[in-house]
N, CA, C and O of each residue as an XYZ file, in Angstrom:
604
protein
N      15.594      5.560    -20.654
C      15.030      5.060    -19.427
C      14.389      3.717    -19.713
O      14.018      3.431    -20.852
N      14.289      3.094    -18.940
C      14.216      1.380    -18.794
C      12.339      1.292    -18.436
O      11.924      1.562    -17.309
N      11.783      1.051    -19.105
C      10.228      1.359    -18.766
C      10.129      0.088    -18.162
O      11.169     -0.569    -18.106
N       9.026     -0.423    -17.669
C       8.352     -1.404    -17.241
C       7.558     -1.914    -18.461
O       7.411     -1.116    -19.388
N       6.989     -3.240    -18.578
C       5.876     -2.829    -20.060
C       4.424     -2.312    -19.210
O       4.123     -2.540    -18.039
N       3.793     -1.670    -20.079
C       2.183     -1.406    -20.149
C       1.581     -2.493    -19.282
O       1.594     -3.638    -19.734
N       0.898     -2.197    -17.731
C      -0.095     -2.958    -17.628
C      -1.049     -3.321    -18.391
O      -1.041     -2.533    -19.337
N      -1.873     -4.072    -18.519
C      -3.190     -3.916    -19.000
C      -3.782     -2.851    -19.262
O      -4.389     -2.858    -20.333
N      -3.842     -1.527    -18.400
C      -4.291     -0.413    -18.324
C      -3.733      0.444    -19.053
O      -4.264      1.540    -19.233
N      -2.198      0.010    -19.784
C      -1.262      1.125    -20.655
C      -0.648      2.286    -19.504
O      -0.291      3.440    -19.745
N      -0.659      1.431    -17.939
C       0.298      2.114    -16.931
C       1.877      1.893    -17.224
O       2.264      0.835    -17.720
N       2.596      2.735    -16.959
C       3.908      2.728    -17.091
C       4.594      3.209    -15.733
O       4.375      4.347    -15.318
N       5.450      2.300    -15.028
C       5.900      2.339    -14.320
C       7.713      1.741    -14.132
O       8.041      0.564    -14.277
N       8.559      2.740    -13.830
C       9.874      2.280    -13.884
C      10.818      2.612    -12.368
O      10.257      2.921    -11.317
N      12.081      2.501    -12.489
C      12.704      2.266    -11.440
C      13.804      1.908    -11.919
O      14.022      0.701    -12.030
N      14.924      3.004    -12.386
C      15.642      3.273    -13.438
C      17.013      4.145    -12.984
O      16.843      5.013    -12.128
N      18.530      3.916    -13.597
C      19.544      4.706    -13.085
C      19.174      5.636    -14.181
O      19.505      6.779    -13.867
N      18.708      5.586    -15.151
C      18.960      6.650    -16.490
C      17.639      7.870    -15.571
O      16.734      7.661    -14.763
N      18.172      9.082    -16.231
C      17.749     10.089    -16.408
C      16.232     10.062    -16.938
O      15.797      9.466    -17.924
N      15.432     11.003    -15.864
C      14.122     10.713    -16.221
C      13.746     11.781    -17.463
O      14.507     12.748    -17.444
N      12.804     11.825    -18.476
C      12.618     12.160    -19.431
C      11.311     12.562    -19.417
O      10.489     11.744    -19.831
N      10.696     14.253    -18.817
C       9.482     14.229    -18.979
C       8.762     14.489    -19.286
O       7.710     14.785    -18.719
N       9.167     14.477    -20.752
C       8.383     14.412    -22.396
C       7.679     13.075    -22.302
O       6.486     12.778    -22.238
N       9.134     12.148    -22.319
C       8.202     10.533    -22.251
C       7.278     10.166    -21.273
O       6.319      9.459    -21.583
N       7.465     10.602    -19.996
C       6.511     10.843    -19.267
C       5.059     11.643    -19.604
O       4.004     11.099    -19.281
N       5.060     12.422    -19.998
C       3.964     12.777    -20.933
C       3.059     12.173    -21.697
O       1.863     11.906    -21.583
N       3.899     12.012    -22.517
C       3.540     10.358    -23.927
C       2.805      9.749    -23.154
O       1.579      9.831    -23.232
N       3.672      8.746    -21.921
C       2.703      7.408    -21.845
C       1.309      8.003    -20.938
O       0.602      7.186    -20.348
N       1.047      9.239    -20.899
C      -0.303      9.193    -20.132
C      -0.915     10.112    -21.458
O      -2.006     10.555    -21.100
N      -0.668     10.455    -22.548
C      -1.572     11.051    -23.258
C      -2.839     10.133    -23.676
O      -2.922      8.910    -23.566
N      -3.484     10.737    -24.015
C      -5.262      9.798    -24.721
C      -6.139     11.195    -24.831
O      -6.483     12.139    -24.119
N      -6.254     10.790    -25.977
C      -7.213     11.928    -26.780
C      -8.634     12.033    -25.713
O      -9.093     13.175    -25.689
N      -9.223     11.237    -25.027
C     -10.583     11.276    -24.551
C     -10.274     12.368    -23.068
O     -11.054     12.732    -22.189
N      -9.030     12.613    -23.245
C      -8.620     13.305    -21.610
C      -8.353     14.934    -21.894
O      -7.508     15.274    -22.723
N      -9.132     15.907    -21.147
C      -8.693     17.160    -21.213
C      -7.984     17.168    -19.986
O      -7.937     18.354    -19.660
N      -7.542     16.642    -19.330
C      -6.277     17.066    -17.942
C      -5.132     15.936    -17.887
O      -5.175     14.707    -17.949
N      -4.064     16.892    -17.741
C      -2.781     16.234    -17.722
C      -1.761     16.476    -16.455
O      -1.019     17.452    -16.348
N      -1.833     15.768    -15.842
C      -0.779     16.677    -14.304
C       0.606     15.524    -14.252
O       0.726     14.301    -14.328
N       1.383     16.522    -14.107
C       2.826     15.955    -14.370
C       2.809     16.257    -12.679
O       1.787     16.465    -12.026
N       4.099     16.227    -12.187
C       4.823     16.373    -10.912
C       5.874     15.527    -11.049
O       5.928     14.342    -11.377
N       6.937     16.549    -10.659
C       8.002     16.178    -10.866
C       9.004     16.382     -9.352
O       8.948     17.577     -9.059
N       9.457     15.981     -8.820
C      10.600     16.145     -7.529
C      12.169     16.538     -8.411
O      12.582     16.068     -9.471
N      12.660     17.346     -7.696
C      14.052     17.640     -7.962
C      14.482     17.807     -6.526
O      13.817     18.053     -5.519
N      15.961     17.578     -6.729
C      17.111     17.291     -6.211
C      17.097     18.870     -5.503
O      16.914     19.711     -6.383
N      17.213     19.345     -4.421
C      17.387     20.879     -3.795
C      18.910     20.858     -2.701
O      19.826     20.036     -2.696
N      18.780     21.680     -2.132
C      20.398     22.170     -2.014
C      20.419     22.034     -0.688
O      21.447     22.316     -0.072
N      19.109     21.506      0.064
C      19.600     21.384      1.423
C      18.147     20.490      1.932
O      17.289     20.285      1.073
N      17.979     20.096      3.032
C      16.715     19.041      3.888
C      16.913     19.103      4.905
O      17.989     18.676      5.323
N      15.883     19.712      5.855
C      15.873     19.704      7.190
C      16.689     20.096      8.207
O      17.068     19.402      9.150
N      17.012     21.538      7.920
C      17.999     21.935      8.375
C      19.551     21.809      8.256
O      20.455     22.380      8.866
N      19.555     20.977      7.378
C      20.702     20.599      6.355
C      21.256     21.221      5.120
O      20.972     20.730      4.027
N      22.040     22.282      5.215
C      22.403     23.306      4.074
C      23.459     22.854      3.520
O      24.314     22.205      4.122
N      23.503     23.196      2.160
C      24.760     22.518      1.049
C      24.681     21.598      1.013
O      25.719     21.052      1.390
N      23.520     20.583      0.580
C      23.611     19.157      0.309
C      24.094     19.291     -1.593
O      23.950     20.178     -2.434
N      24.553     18.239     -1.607
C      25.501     18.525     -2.563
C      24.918     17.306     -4.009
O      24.780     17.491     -5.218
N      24.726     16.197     -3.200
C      24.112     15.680     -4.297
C      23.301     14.506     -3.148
O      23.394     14.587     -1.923
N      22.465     13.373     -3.954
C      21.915     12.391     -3.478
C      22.139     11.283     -4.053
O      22.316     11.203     -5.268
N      22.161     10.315     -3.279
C      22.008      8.403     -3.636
C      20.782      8.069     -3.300
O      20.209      8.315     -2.239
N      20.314      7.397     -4.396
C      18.886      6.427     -4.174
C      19.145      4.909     -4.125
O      20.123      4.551     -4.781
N      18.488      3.982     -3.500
C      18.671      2.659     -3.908
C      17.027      2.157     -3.669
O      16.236      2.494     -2.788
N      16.869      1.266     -4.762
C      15.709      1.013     -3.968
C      15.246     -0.977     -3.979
O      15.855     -1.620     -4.834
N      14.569     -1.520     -3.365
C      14.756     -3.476     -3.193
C      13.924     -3.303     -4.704
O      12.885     -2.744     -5.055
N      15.042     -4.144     -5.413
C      14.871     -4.700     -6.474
C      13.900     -5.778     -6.791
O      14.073     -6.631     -5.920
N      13.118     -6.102     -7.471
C      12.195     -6.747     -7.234
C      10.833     -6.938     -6.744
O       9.923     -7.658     -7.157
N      10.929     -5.896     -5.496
C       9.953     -5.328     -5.085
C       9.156     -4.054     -5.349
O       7.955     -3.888     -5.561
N      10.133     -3.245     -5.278
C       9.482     -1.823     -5.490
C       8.316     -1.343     -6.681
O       7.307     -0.640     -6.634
N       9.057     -2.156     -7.826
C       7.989     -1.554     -9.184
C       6.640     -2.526     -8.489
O       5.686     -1.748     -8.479
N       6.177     -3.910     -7.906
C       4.895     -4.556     -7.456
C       4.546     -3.123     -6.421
O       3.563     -2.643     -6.986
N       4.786     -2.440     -5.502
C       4.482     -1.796     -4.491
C       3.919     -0.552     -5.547
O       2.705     -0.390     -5.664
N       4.659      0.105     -6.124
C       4.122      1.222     -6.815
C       3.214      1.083     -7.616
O       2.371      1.943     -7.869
N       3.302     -0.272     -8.217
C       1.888     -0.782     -9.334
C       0.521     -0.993     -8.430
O      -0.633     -0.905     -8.850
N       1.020     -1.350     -6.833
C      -0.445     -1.735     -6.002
C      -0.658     -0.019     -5.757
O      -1.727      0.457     -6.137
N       0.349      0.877     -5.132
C      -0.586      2.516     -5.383
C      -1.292      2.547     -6.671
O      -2.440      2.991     -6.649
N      -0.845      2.187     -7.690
C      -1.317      3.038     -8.649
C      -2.677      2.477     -9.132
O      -3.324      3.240     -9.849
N      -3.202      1.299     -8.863
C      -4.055      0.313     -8.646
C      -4.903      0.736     -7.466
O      -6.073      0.359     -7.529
N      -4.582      1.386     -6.490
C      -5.592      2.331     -5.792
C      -5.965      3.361     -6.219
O      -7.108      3.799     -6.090
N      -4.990      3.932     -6.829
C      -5.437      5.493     -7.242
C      -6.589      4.782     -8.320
O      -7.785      4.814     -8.031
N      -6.223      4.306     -9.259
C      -7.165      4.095    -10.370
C      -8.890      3.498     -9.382
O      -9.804      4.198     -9.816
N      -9.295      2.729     -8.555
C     -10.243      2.723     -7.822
C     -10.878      3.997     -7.305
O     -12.109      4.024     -7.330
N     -10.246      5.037     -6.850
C     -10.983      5.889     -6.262
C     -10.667      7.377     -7.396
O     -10.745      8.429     -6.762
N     -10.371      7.548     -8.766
C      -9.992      8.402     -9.575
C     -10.326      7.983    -10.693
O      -9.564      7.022    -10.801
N     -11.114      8.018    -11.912
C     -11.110      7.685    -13.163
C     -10.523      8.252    -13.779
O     -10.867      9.135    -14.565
N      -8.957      7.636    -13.413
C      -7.936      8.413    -14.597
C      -7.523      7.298    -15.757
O      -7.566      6.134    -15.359
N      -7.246      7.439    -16.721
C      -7.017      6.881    -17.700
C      -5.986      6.315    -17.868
O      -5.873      5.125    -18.160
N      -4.784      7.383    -17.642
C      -3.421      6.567    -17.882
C      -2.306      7.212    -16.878
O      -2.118      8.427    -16.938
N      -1.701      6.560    -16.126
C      -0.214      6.437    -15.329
C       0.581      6.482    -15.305
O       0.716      5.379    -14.775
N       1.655      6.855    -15.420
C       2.997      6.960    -15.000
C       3.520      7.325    -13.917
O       3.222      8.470    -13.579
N       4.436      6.565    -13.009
C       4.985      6.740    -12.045
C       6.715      6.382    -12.258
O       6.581      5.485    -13.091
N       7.251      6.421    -12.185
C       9.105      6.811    -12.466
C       9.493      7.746    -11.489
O       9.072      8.884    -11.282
N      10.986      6.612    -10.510
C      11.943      7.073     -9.945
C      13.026      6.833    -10.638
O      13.131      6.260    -11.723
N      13.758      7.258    -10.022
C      15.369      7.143    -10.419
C      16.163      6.569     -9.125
O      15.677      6.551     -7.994
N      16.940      6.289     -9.329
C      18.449      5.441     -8.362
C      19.455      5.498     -8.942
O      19.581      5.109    -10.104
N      20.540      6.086     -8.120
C      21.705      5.874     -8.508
C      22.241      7.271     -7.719
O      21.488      7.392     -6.753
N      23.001      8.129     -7.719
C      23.809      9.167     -7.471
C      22.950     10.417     -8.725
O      22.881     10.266     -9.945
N      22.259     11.877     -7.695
C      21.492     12.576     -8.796
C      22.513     13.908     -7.784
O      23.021     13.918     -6.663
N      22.426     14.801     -8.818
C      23.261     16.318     -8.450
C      22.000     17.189     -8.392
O      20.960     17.188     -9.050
N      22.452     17.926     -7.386
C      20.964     19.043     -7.267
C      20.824     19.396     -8.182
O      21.799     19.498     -8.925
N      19.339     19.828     -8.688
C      18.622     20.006     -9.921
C      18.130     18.973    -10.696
O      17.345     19.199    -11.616
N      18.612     17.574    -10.346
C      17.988     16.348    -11.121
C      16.854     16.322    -11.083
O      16.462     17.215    -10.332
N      16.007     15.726    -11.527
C      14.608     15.195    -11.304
C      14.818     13.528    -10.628
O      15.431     12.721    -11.327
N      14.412     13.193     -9.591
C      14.428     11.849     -8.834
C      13.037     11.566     -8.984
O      12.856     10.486     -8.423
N      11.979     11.984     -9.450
C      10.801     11.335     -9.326
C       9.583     11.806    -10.451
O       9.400     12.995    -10.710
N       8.987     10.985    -10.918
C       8.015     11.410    -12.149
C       6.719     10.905    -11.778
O       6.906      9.785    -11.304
N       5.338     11.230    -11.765
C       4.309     11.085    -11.448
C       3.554     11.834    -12.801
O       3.750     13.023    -13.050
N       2.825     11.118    -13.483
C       1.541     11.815    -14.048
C       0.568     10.900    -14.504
O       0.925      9.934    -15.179
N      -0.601     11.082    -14.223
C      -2.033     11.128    -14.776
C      -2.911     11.989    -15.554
O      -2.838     13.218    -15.526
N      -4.182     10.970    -16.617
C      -4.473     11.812    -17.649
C      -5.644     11.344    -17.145
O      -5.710     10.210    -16.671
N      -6.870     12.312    -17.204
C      -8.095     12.354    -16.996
C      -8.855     12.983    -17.887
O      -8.269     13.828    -18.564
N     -10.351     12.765    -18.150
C     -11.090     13.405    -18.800
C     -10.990     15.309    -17.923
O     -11.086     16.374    -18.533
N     -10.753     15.098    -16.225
C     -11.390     15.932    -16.267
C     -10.212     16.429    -15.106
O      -9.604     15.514    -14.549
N      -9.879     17.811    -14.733
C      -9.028     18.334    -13.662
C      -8.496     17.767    -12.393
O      -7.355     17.428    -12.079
N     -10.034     17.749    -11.510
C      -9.992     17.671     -9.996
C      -9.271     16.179     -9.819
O      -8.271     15.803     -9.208
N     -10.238     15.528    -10.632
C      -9.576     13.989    -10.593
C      -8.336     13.780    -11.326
O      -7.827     12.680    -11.114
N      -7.812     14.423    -12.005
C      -5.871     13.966    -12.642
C      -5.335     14.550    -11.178
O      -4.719     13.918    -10.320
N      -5.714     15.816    -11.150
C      -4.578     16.477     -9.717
C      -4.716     15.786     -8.213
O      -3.837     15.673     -7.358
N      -6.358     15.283     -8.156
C      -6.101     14.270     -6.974
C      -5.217     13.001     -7.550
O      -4.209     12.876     -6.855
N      -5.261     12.361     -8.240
C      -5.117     11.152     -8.329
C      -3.594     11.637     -8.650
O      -2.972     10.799     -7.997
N      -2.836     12.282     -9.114
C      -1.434     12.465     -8.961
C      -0.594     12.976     -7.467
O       0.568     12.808     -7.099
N      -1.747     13.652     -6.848
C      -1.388     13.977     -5.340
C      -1.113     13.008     -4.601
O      -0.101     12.814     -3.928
N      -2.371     12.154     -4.775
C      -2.440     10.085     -3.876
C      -0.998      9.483     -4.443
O      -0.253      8.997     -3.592
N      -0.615      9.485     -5.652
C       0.509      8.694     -6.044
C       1.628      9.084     -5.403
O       2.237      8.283     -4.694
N       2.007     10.251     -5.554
C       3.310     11.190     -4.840
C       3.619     11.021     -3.652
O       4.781     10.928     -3.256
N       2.251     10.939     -2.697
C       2.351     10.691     -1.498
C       2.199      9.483     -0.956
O       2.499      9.304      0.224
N       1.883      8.833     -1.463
C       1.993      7.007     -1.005
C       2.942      6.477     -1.480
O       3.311      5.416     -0.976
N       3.823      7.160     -2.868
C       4.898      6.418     -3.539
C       5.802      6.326     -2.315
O       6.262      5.284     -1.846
N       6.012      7.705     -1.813
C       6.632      8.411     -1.059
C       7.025      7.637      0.391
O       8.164      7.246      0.646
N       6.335      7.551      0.926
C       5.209      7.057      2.161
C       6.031      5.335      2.253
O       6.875      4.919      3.046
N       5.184      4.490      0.803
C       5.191      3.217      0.766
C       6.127      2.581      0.384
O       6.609      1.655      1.036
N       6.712      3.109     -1.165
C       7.760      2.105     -1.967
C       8.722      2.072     -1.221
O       9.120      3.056     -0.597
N       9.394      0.598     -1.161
C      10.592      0.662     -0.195
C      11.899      1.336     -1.555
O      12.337      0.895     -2.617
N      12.055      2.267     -0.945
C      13.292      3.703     -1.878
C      13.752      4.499     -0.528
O      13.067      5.287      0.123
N      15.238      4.039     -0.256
C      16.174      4.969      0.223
C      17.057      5.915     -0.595
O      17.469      5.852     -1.753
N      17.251      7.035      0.624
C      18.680      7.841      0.090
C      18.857      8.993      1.240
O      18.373      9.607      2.191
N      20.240      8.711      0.126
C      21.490      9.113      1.293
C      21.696     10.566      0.721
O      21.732     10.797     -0.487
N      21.845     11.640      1.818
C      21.699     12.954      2.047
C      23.508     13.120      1.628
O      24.177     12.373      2.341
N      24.014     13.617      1.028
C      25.460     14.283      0.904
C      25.852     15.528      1.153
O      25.390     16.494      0.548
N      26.816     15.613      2.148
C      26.931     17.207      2.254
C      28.557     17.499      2.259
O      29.288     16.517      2.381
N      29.042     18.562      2.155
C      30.544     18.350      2.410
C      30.982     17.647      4.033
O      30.270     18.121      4.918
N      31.458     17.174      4.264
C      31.650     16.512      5.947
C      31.202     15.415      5.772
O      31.891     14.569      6.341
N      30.179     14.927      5.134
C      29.378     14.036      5.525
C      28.353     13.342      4.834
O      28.172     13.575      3.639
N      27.647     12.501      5.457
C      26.221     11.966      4.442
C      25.338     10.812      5.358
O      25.957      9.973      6.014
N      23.885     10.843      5.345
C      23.096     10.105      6.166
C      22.113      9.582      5.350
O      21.292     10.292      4.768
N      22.156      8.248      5.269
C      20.989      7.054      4.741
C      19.166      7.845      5.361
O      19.075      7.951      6.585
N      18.121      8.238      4.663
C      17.431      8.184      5.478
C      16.066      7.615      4.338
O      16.342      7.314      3.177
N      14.956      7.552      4.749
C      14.254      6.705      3.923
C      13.006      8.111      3.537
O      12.798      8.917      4.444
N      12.357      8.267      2.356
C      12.031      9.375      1.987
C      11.123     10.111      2.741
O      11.140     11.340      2.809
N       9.898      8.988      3.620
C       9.109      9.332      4.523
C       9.471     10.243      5.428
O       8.770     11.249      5.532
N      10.386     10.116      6.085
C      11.568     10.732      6.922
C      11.849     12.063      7.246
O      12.275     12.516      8.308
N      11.542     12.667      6.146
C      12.087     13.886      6.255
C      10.607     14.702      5.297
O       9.893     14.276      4.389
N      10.647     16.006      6.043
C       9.733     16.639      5.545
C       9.800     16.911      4.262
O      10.867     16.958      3.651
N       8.323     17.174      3.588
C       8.509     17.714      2.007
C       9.523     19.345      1.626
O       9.654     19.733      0.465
């Protein structure tokens, strides 16, 4: 996977066709001063919104832009969360149900604040980064943007 480098902060943030990895995801938020670690991970499921047998998904997301948009969430979260270290990682490209399309984790000294501050990321990544994709089903397939459709 294609990292971003280390903010200042030793945030890691990517936007990547390779396969997310979330061991390495792990890694870049470990720090010894932190007893909480919250991963969250999205996978690929078999159907959306009344939509059964989806078969696989396409992501695309504006190049150039997207990793600045996810670095300004994660630049909020860090204001209202004293978490230590970041990772945020999507994927793009064509994923088969069961993939992982999305990586989120934060390391904190302490619980409440890693699991909020990974909740805020998930849902504003979600929400904000400009990231489409296209729903596949046998018959068919529809562009929709992630906000879009319920969790």
């Amino acid at each position: 996977m294609a990292w971003q480098p280390a903010t200042r902060r030793g945030d890691q943030i990517a936007v990547s066709a390779h396969p997310i990895d979330p061991s390495r995801v792990l890694e870049a938020v470990s720090d010894p001063g932190c007893g909480a670690v919250v991963l969250f991970l999205g996978t690929v499921r078999d159907h959306s919104a009344g939509i059964e047998g989806v078969t696989h998904l396409e992501y695309e997301a504006y190049g150039g832009v997207v990793e600045g948009k996810i670095a300004e969430i994660v630049a909020e979260a860090r204001e209202r969360w004293p978490v230590r270290r970041v990772a945020a990682v999507h994927r793009i490209g064509e994923l088969g149900v069961g993939d992982i399309s999305v990586a989120v984790a934060t390391s904190s000294p302490h619980r409440p604040d890693a699991f909020e501050a990974a909740r805020y990321l998930i849902d504003e990544l979600k929400h904000r980064a400009p990231i489409w994709k296209k729903e596949h089903w046998p018959g068919g397939g529809e562009w929709v943007r992630e906000d879009q459709r319920p969790c």
